[in-house]
N, C-alpha and C positions, 0 to 999 in steps of 0.2 A: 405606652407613652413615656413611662420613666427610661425605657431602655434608648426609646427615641432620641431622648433628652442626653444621654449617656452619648448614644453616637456622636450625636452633633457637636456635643462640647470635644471629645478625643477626634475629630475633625479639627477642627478650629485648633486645638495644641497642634497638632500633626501639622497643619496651613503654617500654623505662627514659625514653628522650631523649623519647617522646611524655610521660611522665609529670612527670621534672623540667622539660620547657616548660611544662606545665600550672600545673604549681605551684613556679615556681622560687619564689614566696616564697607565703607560709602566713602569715595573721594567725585569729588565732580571740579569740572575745569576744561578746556578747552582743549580736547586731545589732540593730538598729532601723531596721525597713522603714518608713520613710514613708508610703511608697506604700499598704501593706497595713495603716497602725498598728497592727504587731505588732513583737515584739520577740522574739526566741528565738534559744538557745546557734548556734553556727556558726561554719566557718571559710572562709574568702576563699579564692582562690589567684586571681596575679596574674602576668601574663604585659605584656610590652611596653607597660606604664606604664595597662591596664584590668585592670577583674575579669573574669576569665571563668569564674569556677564560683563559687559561692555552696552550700554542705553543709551542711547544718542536721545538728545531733547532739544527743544527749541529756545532754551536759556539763556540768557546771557555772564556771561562768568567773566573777571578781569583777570584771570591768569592763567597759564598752561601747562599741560600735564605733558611731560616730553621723559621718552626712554633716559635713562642716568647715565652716566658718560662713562668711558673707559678709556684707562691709558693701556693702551697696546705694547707698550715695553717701558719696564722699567725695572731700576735694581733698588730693591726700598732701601737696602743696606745705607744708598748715597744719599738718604733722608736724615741719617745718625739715630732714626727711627726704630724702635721695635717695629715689625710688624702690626701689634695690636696697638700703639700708639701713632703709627702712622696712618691707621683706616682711620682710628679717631678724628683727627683731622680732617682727611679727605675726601669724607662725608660733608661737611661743612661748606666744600666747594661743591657739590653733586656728582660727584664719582663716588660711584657703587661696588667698582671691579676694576683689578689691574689683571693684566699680564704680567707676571711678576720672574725675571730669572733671578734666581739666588744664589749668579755666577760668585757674588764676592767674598762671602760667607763660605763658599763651597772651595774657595782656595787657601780660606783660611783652616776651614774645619773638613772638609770633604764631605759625606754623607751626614754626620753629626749634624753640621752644620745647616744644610737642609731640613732637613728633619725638626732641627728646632725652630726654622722660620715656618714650616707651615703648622707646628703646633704649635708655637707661638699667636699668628695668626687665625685659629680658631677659636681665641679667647673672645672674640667680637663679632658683630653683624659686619660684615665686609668679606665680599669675594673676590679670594685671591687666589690668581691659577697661576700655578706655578711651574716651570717647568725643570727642564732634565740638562744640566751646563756640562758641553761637551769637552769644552779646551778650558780642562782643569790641569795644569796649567794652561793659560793661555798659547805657549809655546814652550819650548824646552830650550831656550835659552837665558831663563830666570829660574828663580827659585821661588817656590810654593810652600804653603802649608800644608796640602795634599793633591792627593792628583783621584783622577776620577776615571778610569777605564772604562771598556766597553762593556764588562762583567758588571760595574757600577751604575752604568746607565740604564742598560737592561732593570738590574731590577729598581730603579727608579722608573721609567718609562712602561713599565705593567702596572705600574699605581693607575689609578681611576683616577687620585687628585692632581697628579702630574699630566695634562692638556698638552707638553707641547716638547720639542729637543727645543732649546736655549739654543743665543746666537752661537751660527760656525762660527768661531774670529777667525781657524786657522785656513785661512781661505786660501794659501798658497798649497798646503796638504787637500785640501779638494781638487783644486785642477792639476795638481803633479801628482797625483796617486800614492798619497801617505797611507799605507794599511790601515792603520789606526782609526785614522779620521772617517773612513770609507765604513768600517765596521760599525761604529758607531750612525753611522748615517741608514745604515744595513737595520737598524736597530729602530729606528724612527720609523722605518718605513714597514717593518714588519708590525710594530703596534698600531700603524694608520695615524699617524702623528704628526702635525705641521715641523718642520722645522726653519727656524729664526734664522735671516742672514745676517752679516756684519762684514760687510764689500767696501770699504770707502776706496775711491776711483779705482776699483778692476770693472775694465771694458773691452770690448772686441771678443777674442776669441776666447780668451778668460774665462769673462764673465759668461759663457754661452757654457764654459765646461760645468762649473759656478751651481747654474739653473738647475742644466741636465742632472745635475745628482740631487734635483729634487728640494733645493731651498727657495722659500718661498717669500719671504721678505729683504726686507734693507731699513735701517734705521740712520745708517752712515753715508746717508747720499747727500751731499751739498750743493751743488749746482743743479739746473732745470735738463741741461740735455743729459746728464748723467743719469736724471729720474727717468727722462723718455724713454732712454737706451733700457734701462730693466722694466719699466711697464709693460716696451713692446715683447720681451721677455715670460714675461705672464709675472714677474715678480710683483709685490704691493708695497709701497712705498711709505713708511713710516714719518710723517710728520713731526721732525724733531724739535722742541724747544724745552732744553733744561735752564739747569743754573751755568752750565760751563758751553756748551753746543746749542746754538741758535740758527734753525733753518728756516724757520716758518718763512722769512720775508723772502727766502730764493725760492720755495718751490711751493708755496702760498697759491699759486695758479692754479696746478693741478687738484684742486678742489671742483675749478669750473670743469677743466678739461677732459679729466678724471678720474669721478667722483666713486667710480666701486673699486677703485686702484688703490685708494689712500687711507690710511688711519693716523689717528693722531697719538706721539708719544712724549716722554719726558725726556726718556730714559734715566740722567740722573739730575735729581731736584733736592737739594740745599735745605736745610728748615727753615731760614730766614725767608726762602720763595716759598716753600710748600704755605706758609703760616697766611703769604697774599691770596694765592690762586693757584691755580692746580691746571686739567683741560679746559675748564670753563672759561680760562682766559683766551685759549685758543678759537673756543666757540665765539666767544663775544667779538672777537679780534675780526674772523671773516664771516659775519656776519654786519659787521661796522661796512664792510668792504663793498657790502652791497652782493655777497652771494647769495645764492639759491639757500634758504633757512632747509629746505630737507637736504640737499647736498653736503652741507655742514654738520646737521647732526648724524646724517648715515657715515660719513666720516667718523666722529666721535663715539658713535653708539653700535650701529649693527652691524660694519665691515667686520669690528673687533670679533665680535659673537658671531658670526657667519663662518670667519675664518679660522678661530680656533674653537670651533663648536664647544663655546659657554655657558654654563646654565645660568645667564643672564636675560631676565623679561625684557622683549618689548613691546610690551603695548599691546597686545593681542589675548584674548579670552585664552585661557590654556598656559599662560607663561607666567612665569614669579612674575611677582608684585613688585619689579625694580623700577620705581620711577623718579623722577624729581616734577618738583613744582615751581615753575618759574613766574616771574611779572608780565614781561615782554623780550620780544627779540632785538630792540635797542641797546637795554641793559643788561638783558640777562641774569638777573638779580634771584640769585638761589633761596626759594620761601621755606622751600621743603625737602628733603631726600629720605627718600623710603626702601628698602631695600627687606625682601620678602614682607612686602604689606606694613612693618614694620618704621614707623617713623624713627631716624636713627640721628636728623639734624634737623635743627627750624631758625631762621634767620640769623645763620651765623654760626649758630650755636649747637656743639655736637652734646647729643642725649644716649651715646656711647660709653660705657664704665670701661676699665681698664684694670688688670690689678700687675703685680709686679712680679718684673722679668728674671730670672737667674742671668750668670753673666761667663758664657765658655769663652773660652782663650785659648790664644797660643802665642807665647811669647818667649822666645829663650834665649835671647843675646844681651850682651853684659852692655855698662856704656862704655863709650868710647874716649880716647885720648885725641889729645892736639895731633899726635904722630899720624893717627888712623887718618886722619884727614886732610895732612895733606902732600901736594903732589908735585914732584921731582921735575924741575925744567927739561925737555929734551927735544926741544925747537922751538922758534919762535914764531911760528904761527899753532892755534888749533881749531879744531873741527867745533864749533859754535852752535846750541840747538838754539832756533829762533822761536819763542813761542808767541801765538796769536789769540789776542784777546779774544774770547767768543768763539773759539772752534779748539776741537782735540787736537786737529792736524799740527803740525809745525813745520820750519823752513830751515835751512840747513845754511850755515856761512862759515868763509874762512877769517878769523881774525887774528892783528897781532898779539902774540902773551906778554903779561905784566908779570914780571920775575922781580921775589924779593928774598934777598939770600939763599939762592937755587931753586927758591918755590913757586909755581905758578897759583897765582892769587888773584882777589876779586879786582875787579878794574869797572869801579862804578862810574870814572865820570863817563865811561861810557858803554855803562850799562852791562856790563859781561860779570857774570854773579858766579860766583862756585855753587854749583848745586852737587847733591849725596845723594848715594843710597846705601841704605844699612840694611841687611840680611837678616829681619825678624827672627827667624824659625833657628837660626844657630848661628856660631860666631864665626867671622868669616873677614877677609877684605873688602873692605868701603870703596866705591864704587865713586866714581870723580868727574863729573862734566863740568861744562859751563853754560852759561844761559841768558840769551839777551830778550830784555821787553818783559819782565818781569818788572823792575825798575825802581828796588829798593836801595831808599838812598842810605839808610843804616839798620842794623839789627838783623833778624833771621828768624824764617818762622817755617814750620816741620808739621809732618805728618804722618800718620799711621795709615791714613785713607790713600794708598796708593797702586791706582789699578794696573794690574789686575790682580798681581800676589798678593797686594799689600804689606809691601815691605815699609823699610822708614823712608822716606826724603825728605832734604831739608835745603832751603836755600838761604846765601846772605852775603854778605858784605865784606864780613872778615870772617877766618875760621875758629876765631873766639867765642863768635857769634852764634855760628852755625852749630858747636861743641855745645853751646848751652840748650840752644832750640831742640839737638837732635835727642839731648840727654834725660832733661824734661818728658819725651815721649818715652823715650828706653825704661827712665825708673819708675814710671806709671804703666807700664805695659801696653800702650795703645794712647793715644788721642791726640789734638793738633794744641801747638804752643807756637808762642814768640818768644823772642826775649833782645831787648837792644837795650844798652844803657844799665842802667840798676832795675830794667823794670823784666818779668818775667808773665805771662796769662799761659793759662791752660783751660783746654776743655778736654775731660776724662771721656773715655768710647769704651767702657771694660768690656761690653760685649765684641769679641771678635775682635780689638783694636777699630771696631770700625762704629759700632752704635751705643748710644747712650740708651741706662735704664731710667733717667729723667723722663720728664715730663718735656712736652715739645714748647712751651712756654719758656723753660730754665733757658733747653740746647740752642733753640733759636737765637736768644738772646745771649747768651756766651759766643755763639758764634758768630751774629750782629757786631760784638764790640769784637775779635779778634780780627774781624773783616777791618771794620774802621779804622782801627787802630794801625794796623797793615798798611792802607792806603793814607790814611789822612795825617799818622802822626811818622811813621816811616818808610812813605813815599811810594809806595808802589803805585803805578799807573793801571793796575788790571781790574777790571769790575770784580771778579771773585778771585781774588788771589791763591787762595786754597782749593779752590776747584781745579783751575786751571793749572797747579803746582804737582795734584793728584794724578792726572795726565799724563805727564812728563816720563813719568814710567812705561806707559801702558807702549808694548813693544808693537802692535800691531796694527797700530795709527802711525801713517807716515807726518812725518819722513826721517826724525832723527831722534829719539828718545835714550835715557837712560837706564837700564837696569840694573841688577845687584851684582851682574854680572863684569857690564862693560857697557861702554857707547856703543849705541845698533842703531845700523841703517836698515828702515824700517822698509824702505823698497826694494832695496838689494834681499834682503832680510838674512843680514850679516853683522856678525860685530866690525866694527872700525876702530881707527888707533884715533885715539883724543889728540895728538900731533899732527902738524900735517907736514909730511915730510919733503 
């Protein structure tokens, strides 16, 4: 009998510990299968950071357990974010996982640089896959802080935590047969590795060469026939809405149309935006519109993980535990975010710790003089870059020059700004455009964030101006300033010139009043002044950019004379 009694009680433990393993945690709520687009009552139970039972019941529950969002590209650098302060956040909105290139950081630091953003980012619960940035430099017509070969990529691209090749930018070296770029692709495709496009308007026969070598996205599409022309392609089309490039509202459709073509990105998001929303706004936004609620979230959720095979759950018995918890599909009001079972935000509020970042650099040029900057009349007209509020692109004009004692100078009242660039990495000649639709009616304001070298730029009004703003950044080694009048702001980026080891509360809000200040007290007409001023560089967006080099024509993909002769 006693032994009887012995069994049955080491029964009963054996029942209970099989039971509490099973289900040491319980979430219940109104699931939504993907997979099956259904939605019905049930409760999870999760074990060693997966699901492994999924119970359907006949309950009624007022909120819903939906896969956790992912942005499909993005550089965290243009968050001013550490990595582990940026997941912090962005848990809060219910993203669980980026696609993260750490193209910007990789031109400032090359390999270092990488390296410290995804070990940076293991300081947190937040998945971030990282990938392999080919065009370090962007092109070889600027100057970098390093450069990235195909020997480099390699052995990036045999990591396990590296997911994916970063966008091509150099997308005139894919269809004209650049060695380089072709080995590197040679490289992607030997490890079975998605590789990132970055096309803005290459189409016809281009973009058909483009494909053929194997690239698989676009993040740079802005018009709806432009998306058609690479869906029919087989390419997937990156839904873009940051702080400085806003697509959603042109190709917002292609959600109905086609729905396993698209994912949602940021690419670069501002802390003053990250601090509001993140994809959840995306979700909410066409979901307002009256689409298909699974169309929307397999956009936001599982195109991402399908296509760059993530170890991100959805919702299936077998898969981490990455879920969020939502109210409804009206509001989309984030209750919960859980990420490996692991509750990491609750209404609002991120239950993510953080600790502090070292801060690498590269900075090696002196500041500048009145002389460095400025520029010797020798025609009277020049080559104009026009920049557009809410998009990288720019438009290209010929205008007349304002000469004052042989110098070509700013010419506010109508709008044509002296813009710069300075040569971070060593000391060199400053580099001299102009630039209308900025729309600073005094003062000057600079920045270290400037894609994709990150050298300096500065724009303003007089080169007095421009001399304070640019120097401000020079004897700080990194980060964005103004200065007009007696008044000068700064906000420090020690990391890389490009991110703060602050807290995302400080940067946000330093960067909040340098924005305002910008627009409300010296005129600028542009929603993000500093985003859009970061652009202005980036040589591989048409049509007419500046770099440390010279004015390029970003289609020809030539330098040009700042004269027009």
């Amino acid at each position: 009998m006693k032994i009887i009694i012995i069994f049955i009680v080491i029964l009963i433990a054996v029942s209970l510990y099989v039971k509490f393993s099973l289900n040491g945690k319980k979430i219940s709520g109104n699931l939504v299968d993907l997979h099956n687009e259904k939605i019905y009552p049930a409760t999870i139970s999760i074990k060693n950071n997966k699901i492994v039972k999924i119970e359907r019941n006949n309950k009624k529950y007022d909120n819903f357990i939906v896969p956790g969002l992912i942005d499909s590209h993005i550089h965290i650098e243009s968050s001013m974010m550490t990595p582990s302060n940026f997941g912090k956040i962005a848990v809060t909105h219910g993203t669980v996982a980026t696609v993260s290139d750490s193209h910007e950081i990789a031109n400032v630091l090359g390999l270092e640089g990488v390296n410290w953003m995804i070990e940076d980012g293991k300081k947190v619960l937040f998945k971030f896959n990282f990938g392999a940035s080919p065009c370090v430099p962007a092109t070889s017509f600027e100057t970098s802080g390093a450069v990235l070969g195909a020997k480099e990529i390699e052995e990036l691209m045999k990591r396990d935590d590296i997911k994916y090749m970063a966008e091509m930018m150099n997308y005139p070296g894919v269809i004209f047969g650049d060695k380089d770029v072709w080995k590197k692709i040679a490289v992607a495709k030997k490890y079975n590795k998605p590789i990132d496009g970055h096309a803005p308007y290459v189409q016809g026969a281009d973009l058909e060469e483009y494909v053929k070598a194997g690239i698989s996205t676009d993040h740079e599409t802005t018009n709806l026939a432009e998306a058609k022309e690479k869906i029919g392609l087989g390419m997937k089309i990156q839904i873009r809405e940051g702080s400085a490039a806003k697509d959603f509202e042109n190709l917002k459709t292609l959600i109905q149309t086609n729905p396993d073509m698209v994912m949602f990105c940021s690419d670069d998001k501002h802390p003053d935006d990250l601090v509001k929303s993140h994809i959840n706004e995306l979700v909410k936004r066409a979901l307002n519109l009256g689409y298909d609620k699974f169309d929307v979230l397999k956009v936001a959720s599982l195109n991402p993980v399908k296509h760059y095979n993530l170890d991100v759950g959805l919702l299936r018995e077998g898969d981490f535990a990455d879920f969020i918890v939502v109210d409804n599909f009206e509001d989309f009001n984030i209750l919960k975010t859980y990420i490996d079972g692991k509750l990491v935000a609750e209404n609002g509020k991120s239950l993510i710790k953080t600790s502090k970042a070292d801060t690498p650099n590269n900075f090696n040029t002196s500041k500048k003089s009145l002389e460095d900057i400025q520029l010797k009349a020798d025609g009277k007209k020049i080559n104009v870059i026009n920049a557009i509020d809410g998009q990288l692109i720019t438009m290209s004009s010929v205008e007349k020059t304002k000469i004052e004692n042989g110098y070509v100078v700013s010419d506010v009242e109508n709008d044509i700004l002296k813009i710069v660039v300075v040569n971070r990495y060593e000391n060199a000649p400053v580099s001299i455009g102009f630039i209308k639709n900025i729309g600073l009616k005094k003062g000057a304001i600079a920045t270290s964030v400037a894609h994709d070298s990150h050298n300096v730029i500065a724009v303003g009004v007089s080169d007095k101006d421009i001399l304070k703003a640019l120097n401000l950044v020079i004897e700080n080694r990194g980060g964005m300033s103004l200065a007009y009048e007696d008044k000068e702001e700064f906000l420090a980026l020690p990391i890389a010139g490009l991110m703060s080891d602050k807290n995302i509360d400080y940067v946000a809000n330093k960067y909040s009043d340098l924005t305002q200040i910008s627009k409300q007290e010296m005129g600028s007409t542009l929603r993000a002044p500093y985003m859009t001023l970061s652009f202005m560089a980036l040589l591989v967006i048409p049509e007419i950019k500046l770099g440390d080099k010279g004015l390029f024509d970003a289609k020809a993909f030539k330098f040009m004379d700042i004269f027009e002769k």
